[in-house]
C-alpha positions in Angstrom: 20.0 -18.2 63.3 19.9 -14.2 62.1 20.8 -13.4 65.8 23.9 -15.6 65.7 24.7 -14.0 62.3 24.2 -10.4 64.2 26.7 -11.2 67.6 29.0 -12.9 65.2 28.8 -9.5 63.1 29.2 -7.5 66.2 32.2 -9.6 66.5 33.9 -8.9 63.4 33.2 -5.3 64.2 34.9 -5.0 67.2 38.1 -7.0 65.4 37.8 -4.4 62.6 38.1 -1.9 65.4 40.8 -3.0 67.3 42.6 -4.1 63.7 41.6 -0.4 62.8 43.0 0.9 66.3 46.4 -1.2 66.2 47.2 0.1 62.5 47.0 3.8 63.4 49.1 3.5 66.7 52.0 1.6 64.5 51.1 4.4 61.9 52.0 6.7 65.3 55.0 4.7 66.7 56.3 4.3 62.9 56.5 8.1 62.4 57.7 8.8 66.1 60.6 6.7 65.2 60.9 8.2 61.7 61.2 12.0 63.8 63.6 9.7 66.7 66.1 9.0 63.9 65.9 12.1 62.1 66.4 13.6 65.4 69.4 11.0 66.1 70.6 11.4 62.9 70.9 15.3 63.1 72.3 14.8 66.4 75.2 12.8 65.3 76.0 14.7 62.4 76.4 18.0 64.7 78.4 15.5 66.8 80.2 14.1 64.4 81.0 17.6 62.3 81.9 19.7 64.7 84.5 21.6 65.3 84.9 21.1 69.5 86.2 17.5 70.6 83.0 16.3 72.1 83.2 12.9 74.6 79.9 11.2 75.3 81.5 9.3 78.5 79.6 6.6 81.2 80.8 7.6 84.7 79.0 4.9 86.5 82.2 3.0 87.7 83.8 6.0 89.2 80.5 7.3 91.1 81.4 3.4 92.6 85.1 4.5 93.4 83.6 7.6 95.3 81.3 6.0 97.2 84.2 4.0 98.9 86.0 6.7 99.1 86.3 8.9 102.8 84.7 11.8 101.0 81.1 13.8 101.6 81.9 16.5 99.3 84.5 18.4 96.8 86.4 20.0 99.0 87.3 16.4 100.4 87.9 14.6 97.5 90.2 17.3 96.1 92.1 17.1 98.9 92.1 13.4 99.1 92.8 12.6 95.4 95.6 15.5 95.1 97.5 13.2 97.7 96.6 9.4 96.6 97.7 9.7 92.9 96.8 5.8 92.3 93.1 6.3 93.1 92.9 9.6 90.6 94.4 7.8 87.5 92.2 4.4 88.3 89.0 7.1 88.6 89.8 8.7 85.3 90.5 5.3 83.8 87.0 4.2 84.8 85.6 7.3 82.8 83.9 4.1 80.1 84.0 5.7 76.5 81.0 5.7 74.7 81.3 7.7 71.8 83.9 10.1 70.3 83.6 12.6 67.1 86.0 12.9 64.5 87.3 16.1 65.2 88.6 14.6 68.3 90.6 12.2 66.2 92.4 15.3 64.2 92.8 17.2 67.4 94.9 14.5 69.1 96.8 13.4 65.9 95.3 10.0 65.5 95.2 8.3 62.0 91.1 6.9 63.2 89.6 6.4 66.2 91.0 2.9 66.9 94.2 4.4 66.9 93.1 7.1 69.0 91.7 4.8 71.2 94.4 2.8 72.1 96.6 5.2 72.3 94.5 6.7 75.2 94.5 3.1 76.8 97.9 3.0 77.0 98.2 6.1 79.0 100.6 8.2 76.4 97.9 11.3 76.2 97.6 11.5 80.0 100.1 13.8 81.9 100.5 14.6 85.4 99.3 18.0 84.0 96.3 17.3 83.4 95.5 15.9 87.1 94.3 19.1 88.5 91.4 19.2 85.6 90.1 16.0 86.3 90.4 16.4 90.2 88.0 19.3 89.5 86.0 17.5 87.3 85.3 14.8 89.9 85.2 17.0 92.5 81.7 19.0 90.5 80.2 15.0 90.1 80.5 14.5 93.9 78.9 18.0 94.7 75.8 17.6 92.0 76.9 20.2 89.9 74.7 19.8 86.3 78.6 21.1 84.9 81.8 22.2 85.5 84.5 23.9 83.3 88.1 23.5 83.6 91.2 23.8 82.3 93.5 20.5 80.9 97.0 20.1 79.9 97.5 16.8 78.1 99.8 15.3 74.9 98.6 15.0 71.6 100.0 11.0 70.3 103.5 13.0 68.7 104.2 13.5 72.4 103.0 17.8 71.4 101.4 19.3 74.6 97.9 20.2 73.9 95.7 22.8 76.2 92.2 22.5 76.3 89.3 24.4 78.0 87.0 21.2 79.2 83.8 21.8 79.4 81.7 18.8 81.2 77.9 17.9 81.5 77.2 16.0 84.1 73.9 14.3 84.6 73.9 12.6 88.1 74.7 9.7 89.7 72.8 6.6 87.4 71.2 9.2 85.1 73.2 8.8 82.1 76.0 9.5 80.2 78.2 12.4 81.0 79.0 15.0 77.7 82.1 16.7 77.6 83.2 19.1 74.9 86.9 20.3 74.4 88.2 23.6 72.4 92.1 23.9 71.9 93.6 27.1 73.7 97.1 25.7 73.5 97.9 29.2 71.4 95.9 31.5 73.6 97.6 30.0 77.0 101.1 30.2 75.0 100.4 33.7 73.6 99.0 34.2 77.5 102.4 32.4 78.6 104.5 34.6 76.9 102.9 37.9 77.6 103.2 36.8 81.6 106.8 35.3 81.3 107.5 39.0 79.2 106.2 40.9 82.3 108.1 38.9 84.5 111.5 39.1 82.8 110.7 43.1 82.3 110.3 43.0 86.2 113.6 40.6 86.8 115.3 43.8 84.6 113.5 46.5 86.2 114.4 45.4 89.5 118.2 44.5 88.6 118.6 47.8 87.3 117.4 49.3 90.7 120.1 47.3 92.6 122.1 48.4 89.7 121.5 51.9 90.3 121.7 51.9 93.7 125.3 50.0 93.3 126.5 52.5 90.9 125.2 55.2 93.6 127.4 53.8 96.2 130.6 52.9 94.3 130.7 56.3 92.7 130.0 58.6 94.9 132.4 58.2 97.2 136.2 58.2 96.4 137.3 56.7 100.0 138.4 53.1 98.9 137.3 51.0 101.9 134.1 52.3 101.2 133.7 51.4 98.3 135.2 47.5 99.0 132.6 47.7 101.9 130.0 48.7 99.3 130.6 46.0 96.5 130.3 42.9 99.4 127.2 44.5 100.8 125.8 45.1 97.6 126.8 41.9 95.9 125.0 39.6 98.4 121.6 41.6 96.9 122.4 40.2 93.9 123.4 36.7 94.5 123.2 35.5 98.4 126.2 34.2 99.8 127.6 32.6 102.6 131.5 34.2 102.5 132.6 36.7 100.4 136.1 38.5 99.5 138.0 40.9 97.4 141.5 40.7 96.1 143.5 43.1 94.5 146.6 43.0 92.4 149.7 44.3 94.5 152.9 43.2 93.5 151.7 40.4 91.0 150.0 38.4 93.6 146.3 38.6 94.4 145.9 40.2 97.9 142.3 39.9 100.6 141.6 43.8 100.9 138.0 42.8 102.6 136.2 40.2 103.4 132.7 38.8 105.2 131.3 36.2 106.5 134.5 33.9 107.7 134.2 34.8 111.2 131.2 32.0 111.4 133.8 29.3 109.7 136.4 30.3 112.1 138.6 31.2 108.8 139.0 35.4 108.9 142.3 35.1 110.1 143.4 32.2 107.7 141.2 34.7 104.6 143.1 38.3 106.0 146.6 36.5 105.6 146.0 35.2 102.1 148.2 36.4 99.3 148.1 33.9 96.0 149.9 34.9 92.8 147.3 34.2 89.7 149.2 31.0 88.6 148.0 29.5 91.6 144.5 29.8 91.1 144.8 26.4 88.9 141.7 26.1 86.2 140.4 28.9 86.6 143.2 30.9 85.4 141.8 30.9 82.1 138.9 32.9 83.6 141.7 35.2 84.7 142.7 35.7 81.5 139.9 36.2 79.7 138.1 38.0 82.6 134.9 36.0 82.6 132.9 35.2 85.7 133.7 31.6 86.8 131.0 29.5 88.2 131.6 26.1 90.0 128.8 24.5 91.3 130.6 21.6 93.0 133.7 22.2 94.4 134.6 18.9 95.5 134.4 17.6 92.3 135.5 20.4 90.4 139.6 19.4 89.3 141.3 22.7 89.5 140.0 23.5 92.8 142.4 23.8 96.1 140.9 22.3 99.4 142.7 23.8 102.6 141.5 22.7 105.8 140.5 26.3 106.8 138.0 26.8 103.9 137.2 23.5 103.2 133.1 24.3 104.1 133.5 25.8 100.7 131.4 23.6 98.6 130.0 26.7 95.7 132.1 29.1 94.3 131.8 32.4 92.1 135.0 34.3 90.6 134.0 37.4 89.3 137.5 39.2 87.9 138.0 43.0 87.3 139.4 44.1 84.3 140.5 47.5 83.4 142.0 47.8 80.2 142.8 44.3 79.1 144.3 43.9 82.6 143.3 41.9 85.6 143.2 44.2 88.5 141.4 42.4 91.1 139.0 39.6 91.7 135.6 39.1 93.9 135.2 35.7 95.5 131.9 34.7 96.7 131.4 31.4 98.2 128.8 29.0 99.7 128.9 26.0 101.9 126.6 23.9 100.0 126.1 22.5 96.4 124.0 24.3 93.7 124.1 27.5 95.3 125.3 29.0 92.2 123.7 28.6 88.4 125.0 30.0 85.4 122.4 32.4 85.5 123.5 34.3 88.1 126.8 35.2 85.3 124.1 37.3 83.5 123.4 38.8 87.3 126.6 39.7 87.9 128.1 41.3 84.7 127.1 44.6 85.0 127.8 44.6 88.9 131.7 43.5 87.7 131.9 46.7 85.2 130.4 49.1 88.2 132.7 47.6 90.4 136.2 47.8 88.4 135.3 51.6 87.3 134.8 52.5 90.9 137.6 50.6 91.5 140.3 52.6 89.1 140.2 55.5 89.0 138.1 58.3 91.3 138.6 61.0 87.9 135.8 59.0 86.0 133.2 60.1 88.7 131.3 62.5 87.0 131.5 60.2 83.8 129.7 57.4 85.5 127.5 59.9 87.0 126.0 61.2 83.8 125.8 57.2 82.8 123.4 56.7 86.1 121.5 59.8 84.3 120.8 57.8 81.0 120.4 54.7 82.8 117.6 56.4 85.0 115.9 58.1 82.0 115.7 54.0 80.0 114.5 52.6 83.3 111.7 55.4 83.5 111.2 54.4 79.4 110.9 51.0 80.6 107.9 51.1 82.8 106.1 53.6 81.0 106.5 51.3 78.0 105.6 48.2 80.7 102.9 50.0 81.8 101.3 51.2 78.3 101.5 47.3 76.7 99.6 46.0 79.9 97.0 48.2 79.9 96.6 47.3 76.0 96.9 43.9 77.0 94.5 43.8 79.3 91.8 45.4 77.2 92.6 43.6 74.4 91.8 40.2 76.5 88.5 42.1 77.6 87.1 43.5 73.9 87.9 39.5 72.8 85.9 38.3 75.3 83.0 40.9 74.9 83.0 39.8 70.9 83.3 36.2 71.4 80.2 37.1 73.5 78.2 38.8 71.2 79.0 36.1 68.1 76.8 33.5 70.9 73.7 35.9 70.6 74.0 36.2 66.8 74.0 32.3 66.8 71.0 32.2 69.4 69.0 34.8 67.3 69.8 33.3 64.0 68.8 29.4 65.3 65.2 30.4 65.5 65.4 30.6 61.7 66.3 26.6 61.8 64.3 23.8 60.7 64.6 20.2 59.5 64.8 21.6 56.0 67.7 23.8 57.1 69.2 26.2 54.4 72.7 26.2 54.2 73.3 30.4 53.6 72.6 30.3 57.0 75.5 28.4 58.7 77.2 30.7 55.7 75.8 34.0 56.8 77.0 32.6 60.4 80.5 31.8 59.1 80.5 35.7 57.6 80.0 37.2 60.4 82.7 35.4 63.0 84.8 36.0 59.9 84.0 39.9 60.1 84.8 40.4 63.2 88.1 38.4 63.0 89.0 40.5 60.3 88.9 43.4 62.8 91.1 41.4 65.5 93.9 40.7 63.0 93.6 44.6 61.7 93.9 45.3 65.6 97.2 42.8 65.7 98.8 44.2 62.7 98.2 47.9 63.7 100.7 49.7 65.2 98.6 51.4 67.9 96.3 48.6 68.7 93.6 50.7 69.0 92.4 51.8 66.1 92.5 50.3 62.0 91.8 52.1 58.8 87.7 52.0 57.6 88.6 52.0 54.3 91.0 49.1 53.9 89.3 47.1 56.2 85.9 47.3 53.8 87.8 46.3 50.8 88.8 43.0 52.2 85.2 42.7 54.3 83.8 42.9 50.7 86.3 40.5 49.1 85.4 37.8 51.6 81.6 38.6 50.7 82.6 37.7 47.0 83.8 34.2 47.5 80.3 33.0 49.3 78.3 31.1 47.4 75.1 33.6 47.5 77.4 36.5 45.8 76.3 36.8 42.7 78.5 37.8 39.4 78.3 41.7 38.0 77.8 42.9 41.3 80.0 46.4 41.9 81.6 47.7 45.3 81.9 51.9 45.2 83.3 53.0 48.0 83.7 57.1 48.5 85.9 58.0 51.7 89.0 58.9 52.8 91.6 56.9 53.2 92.9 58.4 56.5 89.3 57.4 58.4 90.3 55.3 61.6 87.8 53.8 63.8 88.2 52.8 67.5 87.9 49.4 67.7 85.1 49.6 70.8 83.2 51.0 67.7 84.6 49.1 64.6 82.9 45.7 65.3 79.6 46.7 65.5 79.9 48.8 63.1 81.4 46.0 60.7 79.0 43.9 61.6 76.1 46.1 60.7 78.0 46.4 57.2 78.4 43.1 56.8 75.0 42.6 56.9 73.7 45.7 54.6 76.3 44.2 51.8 74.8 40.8 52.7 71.2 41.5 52.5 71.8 43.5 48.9 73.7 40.6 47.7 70.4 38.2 48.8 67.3 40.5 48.0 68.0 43.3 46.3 68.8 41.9 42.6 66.8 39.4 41.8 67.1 39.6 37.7 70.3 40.7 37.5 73.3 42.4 39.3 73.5 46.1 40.6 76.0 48.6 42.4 76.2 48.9 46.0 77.8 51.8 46.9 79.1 53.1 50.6 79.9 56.9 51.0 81.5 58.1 54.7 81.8 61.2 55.7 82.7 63.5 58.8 81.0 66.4 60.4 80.5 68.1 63.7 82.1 65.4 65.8 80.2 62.9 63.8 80.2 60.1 61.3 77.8 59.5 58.5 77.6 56.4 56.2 75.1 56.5 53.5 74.8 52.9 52.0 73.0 52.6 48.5 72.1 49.8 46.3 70.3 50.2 42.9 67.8 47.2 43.6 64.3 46.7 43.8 64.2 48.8 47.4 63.3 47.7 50.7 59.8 46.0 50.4 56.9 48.5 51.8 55.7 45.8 54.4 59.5 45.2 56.1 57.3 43.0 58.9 56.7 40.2 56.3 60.3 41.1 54.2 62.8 38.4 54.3 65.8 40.8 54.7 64.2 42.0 58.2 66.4 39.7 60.3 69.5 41.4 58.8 67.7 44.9 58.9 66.5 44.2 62.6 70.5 43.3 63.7 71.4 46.7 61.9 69.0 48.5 63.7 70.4 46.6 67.1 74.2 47.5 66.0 73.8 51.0 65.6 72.4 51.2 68.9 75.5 49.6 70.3 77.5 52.2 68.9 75.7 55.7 70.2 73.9 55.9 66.5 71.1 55.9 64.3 70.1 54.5 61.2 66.8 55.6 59.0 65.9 53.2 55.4 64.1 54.6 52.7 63.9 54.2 48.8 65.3 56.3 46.3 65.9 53.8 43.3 66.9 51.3 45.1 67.3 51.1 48.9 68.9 53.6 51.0 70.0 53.3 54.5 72.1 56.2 56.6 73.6 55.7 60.0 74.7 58.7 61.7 77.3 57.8 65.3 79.2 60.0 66.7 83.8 59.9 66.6 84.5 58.4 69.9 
């Protein structure tokens, strides 16, 4: 009997073991799904609050399209899809939606999500546009690329183009979910637009006022009159190609062929040599006469007021360009084309100056050295002009590079600064974060407002730095700014953002450490001296801490020390009631 008693107590043992056993591994999968949706949780608010559209998309269907498709790589898909249209929009519309954030709603215009979503299901935010992008896209998923980033043109629901630099994660065929992220650069590409289309119109000019030049050369320096009619056909056709060209003048009321081109291949010189019409012929375009604007039909053959005779009926575009000297017509250049659309009301804005350099040289040979010392002004603008061209592109240019170089170095702060992160994560830090993008922001629209783009004034630029500092929600009350410089100190901007930066973070670690009871002065004194620049910054705190190692404020001090290196200088702390920190760096 006892040793039944002792195997059934054995028995109840072992239970109490594996009972025992079971409890702590649900104790273990309890908290490992406790940290799971904390971790899920934290994921979805970054997902949900952030600032970048962000797509979490299955791309399992279209991985099916591609494997039909006769395709081994990128290069052969881009190819193939830039041709069949059909199968690109069905791949992107098999992009299955899992999950979109909220900023994506705002970015697009959507009143919520639903509304977003169907709007994207009905095809209004997709634009041929955008094709090129998503070729790209599926081009990197064929190839194995982990991601790919591209550019997108697409329409917000108002029907407002939107431009967005797409960056896409892509985990592998039947791996997962693909994670795209979207910033809006419609204002960058428009600002980037506009700067090209600038350049190109400055070109257009520059290259108009060369043929302009060189037409004004020819007309005026020579006084022999067949020349000159010679000249202003030759010339013309650099301006606006033609097929036929003549000249009239007025002899005897009537509109007389002096020269002419081209009418040989029509088998209608003769018919052009003999012409004489009086002005009253000329129909509609009498008015242009008159007023001595360029006429412009585009159509002759269904243009009203203009005559068809058999010998010049291949005339299907037309350009009149009148000369008139002294609120007189004396002559008028025909230039003509045998097909349709030759001729835009562009070229009008091509051709007015050419008209004026043409009637001058036309009247009278005594205005020669006039229009020579014109060609002299003319010549000195056009030398203006691309110095001027030449100056903004280079500050262009290096504008686009220092934004890219900043933009760069606000990634490392956030890399440095995200070792500090924990579950318990302290807000001053996203704050600190927000300071310093804003600092050097501050720089970029000093830069824009400047008027040499190089350079912005220390002094001003420190007063609003330190206003921004007052609206966070670590400043606190009573604290003073003193600032002792001149007004007149500019800094280079290679050198200004670092050096802001490393201000910004002085005036933030006094705000944080250095006044614990109550609030102090913090005082910033510049000065100049043999080719150099020295900033002594002072609080009246409790001093820098004797161990700095174990000092809260030695992040901030560490990127100080890291910024003045950036900048050629060097930077010493001590205490001297309160904490005192001079950076010397030499006027680049």
């Amino acid at each position: 009997m006892n040793n039944i008693n002792k195997k059934d107590q054995n028995k109840i043992d072992r239970l109490k073991e594996i009972i025992e056993t079971k409890k702590k591994e649900n104790r273990q999968l309890e908290l490992q799904k406790k940290r799971i949706k904390e971790q899920t949780l934290r994921y979805q608010e970054i997902f949900n609050n952030s600032y970048l559209s962000i797509w979490e998309e299955n791309p399992s269907e279209v991985y099916k399209i591609m494997e039909s498709l006769p395709c081994n790589n990128g290069k052969e898909l881009s190819y193939f899809l830039s041709s069949n249209t059909e199968t690109l929009i069905q791949m992107i519309s098999q992009l299955t939606i899992i999950g979109i954030n909220s900023y994506t709603v705002i970015l697009f215009g959507a009143s919520n999500k639903t509304d977003f979503l169907e709007t994207l299901k009905k095809g209004q935010l997709l634009t041929p546009e955008a094709f090129p992008g998503f070729i790209k896209i599926f081009a990197a998923m064929i190839d194995k690329k982990s991601y790919v980033k591209t550019e997108i043109t697409t329409n917000k629901k108002n029907g407002e183009k939107l431009k967005l630099l797409v960056t896409s994660y892509i985990p592998g065929q039947g791996n997962g979910n693909m994670l795209i992220s979207m910033m809006d650069i419609t204002k960058i590409k428009d600002r980037e637009d506009f700067v090209r289309d600038s350049i190109i119109m400055a070109s257009e000019q520059r290259k108009r006022s060369e043929v302009l030049q060189s037409i004004l050369l020819t007309l005026t320096y020579s006084l022999n009159r067949e020349k000159i009619l010679n000249a202003i056909l030759l010339e013309a056709k650099k301006i606006v190609p033609y097929s036929t060209a003549n000249i009239r003048l007025l002899q005897n009321e009537k509109l007389n062929v002096v020269a002419s081109v081209g009418y040989e291949n029509f088998e209608a010189a003769d018919f052009i040599k003999q012409s004489s019409i009086s002005t009253k012929e000329f129909g509609d375009a009498e008015k242009y006469l008159d007023t001595g604007t360029i006429n412009i039909i585009a159509d002759t053959n269904v243009d009203p007021g203009w005559k068809v005779f058999p010998e010049t009926s291949f005339i299907r575009g037309y350009i009149g360009i009148p000369f008139k000297w002294k609120g007189e017509i004396s002559g008028l250049l025909s230039l003509d084309s045998d097909k349709t659309g030759t001729f835009l009301e562009s070229d009008i804005e091509k051709l007015e100056p050419f008209a004026h350099a043409v009637t001058v040289a036309l009247q009278s040979s005594h205005l020669f050295e006039t229009i020579k010392i014109e060609l002299e002004k003319r010549k000195q603008i056009e030398l203006s002009i691309k110095k001027s061209l030449g100056e903004k592109e280079i500050l262009l240019k290096e504008i686009h590079h220092r934004v890219k170089n900043n933009l760069t170095l606000i990634m490392s702060l956030i890399n440095l600064q995200s070792d500090m992160l924990s579950n318990n994560i302290n807000p001053n830090i996203f704050e600190g974060l927000k300071q310093r993008i804003y600092t050097i922001s501050l720089v970029h629209e000093r830069l824009y407002n400047s008027k040499n783009l190089s350079s912005i004034e220390l002094k001003s630029y420190l007063i609003d730095l330190t206003s921004s500092i007052r609206t966070l929600s670590l400043f606190k009350e009573g604290i003073e700014f003193k600032m002792n410089m001149k007004d007149d100190i500019e800094i280079k901007s290679d050198t200004l953002i670092p050096l802001a930066l490393l201000l910004n973070e002085l005036i933030i670690n006094s705000v944080k450490y250095a006044f614990p009871n109550e609030p102090g002065i913090i005082s910033i004194d510049v000065s100049e001296e043999d080719g150099d620049y020295e900033i002594i910054f002072k609080d009246n705190g409790i001093g820098i801490p004797e161990d700095r190692e174990q000092s809260s404020s030695q992040m901030g001090l560490f990127l100080v020390e890291s910024l003045v290196a950036q900048i050629d200088g060097s930077v010493s702390f001590h205490n001297d009631e309160g904490a005192v920190t001079t950076i010397i760096f030499p006027q680049k």
